[in-house]
C-alpha positions as a Markdown table, in Angstrom:
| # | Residue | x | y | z |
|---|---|---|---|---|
| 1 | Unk | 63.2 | -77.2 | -16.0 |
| 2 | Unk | 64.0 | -75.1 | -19.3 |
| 3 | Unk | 59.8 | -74.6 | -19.5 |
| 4 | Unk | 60.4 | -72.7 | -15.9 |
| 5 | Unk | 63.0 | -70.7 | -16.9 |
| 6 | Unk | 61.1 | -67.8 | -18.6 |
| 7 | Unk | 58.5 | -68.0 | -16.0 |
| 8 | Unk | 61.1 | -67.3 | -13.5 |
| 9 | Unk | 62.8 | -64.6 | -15.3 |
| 10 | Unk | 59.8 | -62.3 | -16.2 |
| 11 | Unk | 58.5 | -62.9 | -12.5 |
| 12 | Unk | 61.9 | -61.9 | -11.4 |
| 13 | Unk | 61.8 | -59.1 | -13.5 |
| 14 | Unk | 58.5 | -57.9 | -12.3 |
| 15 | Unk | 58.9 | -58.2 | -8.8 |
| 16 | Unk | 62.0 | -55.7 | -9.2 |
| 17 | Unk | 60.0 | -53.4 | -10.5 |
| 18 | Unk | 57.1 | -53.8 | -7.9 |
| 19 | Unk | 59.6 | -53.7 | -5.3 |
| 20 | Unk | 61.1 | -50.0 | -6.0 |
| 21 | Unk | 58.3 | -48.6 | -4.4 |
| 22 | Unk | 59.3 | -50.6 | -1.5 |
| 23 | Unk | 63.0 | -49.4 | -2.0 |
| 24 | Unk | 62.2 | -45.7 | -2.0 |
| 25 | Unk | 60.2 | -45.9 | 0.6 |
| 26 | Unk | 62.5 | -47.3 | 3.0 |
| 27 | Unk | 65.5 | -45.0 | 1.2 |
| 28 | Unk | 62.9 | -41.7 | 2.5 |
| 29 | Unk | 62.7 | -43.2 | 5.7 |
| 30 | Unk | 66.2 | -44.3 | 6.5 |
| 31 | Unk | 67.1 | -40.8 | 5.7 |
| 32 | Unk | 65.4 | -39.7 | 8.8 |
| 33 | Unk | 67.9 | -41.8 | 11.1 |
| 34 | Unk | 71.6 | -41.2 | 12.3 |
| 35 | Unk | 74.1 | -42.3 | 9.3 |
| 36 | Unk | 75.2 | -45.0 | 11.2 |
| 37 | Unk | 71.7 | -46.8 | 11.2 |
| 38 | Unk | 70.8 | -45.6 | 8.0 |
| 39 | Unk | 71.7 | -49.1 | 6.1 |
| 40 | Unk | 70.6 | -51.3 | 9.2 |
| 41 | Unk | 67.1 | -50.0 | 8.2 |
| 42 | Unk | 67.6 | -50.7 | 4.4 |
| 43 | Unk | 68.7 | -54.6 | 5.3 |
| 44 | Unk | 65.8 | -55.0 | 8.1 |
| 45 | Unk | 63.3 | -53.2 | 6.1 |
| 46 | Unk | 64.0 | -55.2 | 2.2 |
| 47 | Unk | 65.0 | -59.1 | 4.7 |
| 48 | Unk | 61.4 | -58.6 | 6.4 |
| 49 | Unk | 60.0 | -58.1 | 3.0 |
| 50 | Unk | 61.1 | -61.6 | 1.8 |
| 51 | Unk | 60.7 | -63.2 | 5.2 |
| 52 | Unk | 56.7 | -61.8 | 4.8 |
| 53 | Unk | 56.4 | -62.9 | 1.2 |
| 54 | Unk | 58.3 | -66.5 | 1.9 |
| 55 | Unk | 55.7 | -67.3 | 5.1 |
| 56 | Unk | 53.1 | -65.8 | 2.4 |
| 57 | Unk | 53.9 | -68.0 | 0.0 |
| 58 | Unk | 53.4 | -71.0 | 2.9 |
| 59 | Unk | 49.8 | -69.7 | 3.2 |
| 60 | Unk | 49.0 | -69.9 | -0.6 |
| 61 | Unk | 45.8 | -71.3 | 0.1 |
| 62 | Unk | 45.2 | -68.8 | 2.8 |
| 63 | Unk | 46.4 | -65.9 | 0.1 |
| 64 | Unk | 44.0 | -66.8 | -2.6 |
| 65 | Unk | 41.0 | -66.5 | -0.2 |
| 66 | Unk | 42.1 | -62.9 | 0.1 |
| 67 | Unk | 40.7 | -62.3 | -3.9 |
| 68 | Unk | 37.2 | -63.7 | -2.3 |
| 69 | Unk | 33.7 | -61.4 | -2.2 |
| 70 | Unk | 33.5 | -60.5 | 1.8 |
| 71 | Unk | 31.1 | -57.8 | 0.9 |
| 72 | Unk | 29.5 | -56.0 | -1.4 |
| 73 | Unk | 28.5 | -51.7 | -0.7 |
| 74 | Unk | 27.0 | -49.6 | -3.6 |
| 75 | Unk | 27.2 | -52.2 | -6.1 |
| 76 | Unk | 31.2 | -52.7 | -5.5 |
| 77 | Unk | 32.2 | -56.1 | -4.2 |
| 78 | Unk | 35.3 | -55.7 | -1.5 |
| 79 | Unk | 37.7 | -58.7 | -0.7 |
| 80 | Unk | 40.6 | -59.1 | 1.7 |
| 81 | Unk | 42.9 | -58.1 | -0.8 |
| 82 | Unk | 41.0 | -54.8 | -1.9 |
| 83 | Unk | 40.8 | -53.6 | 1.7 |
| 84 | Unk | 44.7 | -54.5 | 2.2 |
| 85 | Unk | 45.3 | -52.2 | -0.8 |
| 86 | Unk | 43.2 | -49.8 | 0.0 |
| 87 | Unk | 44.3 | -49.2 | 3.5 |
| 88 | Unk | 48.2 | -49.1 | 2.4 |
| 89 | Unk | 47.2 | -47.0 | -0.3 |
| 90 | Unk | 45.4 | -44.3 | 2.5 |
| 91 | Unk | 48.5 | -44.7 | 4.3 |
| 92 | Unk | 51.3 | -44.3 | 1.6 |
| 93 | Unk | 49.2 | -41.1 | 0.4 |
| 94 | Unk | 49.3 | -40.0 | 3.9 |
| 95 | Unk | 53.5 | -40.6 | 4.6 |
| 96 | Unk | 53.9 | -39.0 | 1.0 |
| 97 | Unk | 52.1 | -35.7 | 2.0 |
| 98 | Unk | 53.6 | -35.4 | 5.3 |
| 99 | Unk | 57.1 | -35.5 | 4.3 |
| 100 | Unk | 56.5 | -33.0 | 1.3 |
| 101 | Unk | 54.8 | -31.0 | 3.7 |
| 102 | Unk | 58.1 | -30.8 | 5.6 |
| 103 | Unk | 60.0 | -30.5 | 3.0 |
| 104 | Unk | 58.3 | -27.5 | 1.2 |
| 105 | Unk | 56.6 | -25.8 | 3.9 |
| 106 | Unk | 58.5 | -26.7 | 6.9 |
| 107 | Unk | 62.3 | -26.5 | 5.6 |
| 108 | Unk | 61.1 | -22.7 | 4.9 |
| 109 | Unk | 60.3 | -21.8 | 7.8 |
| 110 | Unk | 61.9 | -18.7 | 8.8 |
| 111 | Unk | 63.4 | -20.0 | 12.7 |
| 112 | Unk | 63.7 | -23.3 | 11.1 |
| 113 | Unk | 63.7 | -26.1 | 14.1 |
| 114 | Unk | 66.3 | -28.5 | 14.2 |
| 115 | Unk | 64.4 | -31.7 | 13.5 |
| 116 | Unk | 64.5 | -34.3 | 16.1 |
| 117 | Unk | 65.8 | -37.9 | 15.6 |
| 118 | Unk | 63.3 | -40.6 | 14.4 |
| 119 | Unk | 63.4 | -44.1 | 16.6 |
| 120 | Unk | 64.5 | -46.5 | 14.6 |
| 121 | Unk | 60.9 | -49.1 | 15.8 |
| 122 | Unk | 58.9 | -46.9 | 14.5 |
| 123 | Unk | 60.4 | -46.5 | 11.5 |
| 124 | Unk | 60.9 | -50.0 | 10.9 |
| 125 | Unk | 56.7 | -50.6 | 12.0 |
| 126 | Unk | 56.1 | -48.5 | 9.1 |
| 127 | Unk | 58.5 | -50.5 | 6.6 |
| 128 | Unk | 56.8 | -53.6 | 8.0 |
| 129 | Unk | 52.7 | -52.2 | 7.2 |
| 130 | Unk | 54.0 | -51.1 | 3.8 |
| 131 | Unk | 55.9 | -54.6 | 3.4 |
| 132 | Unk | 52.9 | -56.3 | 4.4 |
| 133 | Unk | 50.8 | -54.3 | 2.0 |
| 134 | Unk | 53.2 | -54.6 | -0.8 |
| 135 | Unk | 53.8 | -58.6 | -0.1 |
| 136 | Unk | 50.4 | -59.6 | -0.4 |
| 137 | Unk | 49.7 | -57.8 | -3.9 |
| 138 | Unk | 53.0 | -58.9 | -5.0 |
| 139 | Unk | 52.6 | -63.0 | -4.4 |
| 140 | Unk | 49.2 | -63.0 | -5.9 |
| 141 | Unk | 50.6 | -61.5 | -8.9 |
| 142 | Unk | 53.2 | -64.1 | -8.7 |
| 143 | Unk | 50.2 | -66.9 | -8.1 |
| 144 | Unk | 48.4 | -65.1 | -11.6 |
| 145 | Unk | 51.7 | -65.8 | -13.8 |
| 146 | Unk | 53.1 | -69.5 | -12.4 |
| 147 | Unk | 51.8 | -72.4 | -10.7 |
| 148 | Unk | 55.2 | -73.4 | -9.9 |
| 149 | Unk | 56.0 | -72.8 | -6.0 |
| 150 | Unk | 59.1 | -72.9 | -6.4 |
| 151 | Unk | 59.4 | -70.9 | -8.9 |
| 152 | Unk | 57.8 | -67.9 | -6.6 |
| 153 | Unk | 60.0 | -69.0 | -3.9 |
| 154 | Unk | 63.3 | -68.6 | -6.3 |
| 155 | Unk | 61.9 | -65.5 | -7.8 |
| 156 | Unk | 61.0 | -63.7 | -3.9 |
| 157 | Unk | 65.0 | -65.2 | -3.1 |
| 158 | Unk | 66.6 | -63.1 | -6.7 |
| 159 | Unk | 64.5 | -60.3 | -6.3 |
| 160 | Unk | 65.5 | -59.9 | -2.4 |
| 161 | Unk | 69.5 | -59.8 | -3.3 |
| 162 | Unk | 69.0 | -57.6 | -6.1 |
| 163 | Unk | 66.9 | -55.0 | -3.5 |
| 164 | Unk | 69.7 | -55.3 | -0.9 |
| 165 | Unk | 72.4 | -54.2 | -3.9 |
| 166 | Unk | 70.3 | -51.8 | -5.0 |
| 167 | Unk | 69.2 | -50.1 | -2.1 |
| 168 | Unk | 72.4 | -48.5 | -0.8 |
| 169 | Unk | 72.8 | -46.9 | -4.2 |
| 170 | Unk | 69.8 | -45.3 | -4.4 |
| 171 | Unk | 68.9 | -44.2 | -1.0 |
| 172 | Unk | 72.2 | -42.4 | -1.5 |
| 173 | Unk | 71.1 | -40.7 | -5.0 |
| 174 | Unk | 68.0 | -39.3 | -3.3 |
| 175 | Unk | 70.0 | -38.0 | -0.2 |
| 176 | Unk | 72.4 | -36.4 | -2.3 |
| 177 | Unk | 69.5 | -34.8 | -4.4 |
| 178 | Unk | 66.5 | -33.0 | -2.9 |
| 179 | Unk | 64.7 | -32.2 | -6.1 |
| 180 | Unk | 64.6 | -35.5 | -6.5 |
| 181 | Unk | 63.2 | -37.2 | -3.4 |
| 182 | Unk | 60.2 | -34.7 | -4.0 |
| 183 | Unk | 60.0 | -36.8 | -7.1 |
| 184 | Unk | 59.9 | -40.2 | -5.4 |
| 185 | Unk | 57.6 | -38.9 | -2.5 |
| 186 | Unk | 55.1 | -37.6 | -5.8 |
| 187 | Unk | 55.8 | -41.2 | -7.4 |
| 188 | Unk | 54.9 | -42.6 | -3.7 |
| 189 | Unk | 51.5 | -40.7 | -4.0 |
| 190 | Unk | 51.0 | -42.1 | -7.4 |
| 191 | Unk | 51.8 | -45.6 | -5.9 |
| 192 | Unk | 48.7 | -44.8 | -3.1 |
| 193 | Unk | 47.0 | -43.8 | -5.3 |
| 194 | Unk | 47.2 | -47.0 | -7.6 |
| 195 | Unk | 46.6 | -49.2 | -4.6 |
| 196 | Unk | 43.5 | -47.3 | -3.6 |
| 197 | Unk | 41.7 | -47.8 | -7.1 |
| 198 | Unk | 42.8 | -51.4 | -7.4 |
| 199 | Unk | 40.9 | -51.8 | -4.3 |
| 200 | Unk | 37.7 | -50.7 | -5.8 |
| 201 | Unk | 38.7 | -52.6 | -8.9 |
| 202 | Unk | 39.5 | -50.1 | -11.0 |
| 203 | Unk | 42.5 | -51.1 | -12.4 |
| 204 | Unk | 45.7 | -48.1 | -13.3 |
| 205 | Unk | 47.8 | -50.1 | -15.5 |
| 206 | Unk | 51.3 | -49.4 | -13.5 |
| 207 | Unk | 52.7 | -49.1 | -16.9 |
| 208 | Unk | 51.4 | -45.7 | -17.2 |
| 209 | Unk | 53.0 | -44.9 | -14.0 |
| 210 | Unk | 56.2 | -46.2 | -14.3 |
| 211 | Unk | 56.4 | -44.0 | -18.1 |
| 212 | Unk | 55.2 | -40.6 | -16.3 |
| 213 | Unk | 57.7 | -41.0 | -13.5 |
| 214 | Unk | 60.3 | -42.2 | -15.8 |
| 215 | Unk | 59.7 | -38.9 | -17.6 |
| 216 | Unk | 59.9 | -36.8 | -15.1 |
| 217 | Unk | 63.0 | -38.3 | -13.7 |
| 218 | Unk | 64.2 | -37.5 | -17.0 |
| 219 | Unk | 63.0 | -33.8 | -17.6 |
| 220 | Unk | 65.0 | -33.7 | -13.8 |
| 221 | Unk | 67.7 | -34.7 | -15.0 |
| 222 | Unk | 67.9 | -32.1 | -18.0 |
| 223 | Unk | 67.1 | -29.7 | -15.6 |
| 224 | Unk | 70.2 | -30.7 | -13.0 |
| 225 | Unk | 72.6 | -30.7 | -15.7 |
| 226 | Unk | 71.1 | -27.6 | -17.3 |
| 227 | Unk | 71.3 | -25.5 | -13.9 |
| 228 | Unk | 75.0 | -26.9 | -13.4 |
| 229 | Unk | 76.7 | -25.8 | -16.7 |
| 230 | Unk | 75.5 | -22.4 | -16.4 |
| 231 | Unk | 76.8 | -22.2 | -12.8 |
């Protein structure tokens, strides 16, 4: 039991971090919605995650064949998993671009429109394809550090709760900042674009993405507080 302990704790740990990308997401989409359905998106969006990962993790066997050769096309070998990636990757690049496009280009549009209410189905279909995505990487990173199920099943339980407490918090710290939900659409990009080489195998270590986007948060940061003492 103590052996399992660390295990558990760095997997928890990592599938936190894994699953802001999943939290900002949502948070960019929810924003779209009436304030009164705003958090009912945030709990469907973060409880299908774990229900996908938990019926995942029930199909371990089913998972693993995913990281198998189905093909191979100029010398690169693809697998379930790689084309997964790579299509989530295509289509996080693509829901990044669109919604800076708005936000840049639209928004400055002279005779502005007064944007039209999202349905609530679609936007949860797109929370479920990025959930999917983002659930299958996410328990065969989980297979590569432990062998104990229940372990991933205990770790995919934690890291669920923390999302839920975490999500309301920072969907409401983009809102409340423009500047910065640029910032998490550009780290969204980064994300796509992440999945897309890990799909060819060429492997970004997220590391590196994590620092640059924690460094730009924090030049952000400098910048809001600069631009609000000299108001």
């Amino acid at each position: 039991m103590t052996e399992a302990i660390i295990p558990l704790i760095s997997l928890i740990a990592l599938e936190v971090i894994l699953g802001i990308d999943n939290i900002i997401f949502i948070s960019i989409l929810a924003d779209k919605l009436p304030e009164n359905q705003r958090n009912k998106l945030r709990i469907w969006g973060i409880s299908l995650a774990m229900v996908m990962r938990l019926i995942l993790l029930a199909f371990i066997a089913w998972i693993l064949r995913l990281d198998q050769t189905l093909f191979t096309l100029f010398d690169i070998e693809f697998t379930g998993k790689g084309l997964i990636l790579i299509l989530g990757g295509l289509f996080l690049i693509y829901k990044s671009t669109k919604e800076i496009y708005h936000k840049t280009e639209v928004m400055d549009d002279e005779s502005p429109q007064v944007p039209k209410q999202s349905s609530f189905r679609r936007l949860l279909s797109e929370v479920i394809i990025l959930d999917l995505v983002f659930s299958v990487d996410s328990i065969i990173t989980a297979v590569g550090m432990v062998q104990e199920l229940w372990v991933m099943y205990t770790a995919v339980i934690v890291t669920v709760i923390i999302m839920l407490v975490a999500s309301k918090p920072i969907s409401e710290f983009i809102r409340k900042h423009p500047s910065f939900k640029i910032l998490a659409l550009c780290f969204l990009m980064m994300i796509g674009v992440s999945l897309i080489a890990e799909g060819f195998h060429f492997e970004i270590p997220k590391g590196y993405i994590y620092f640059s986007m924690a460094f730009a948060f924090l030049v952000d940061v400098i910048q809001m507080k600069t631009v609000k003492n000299n108001v």
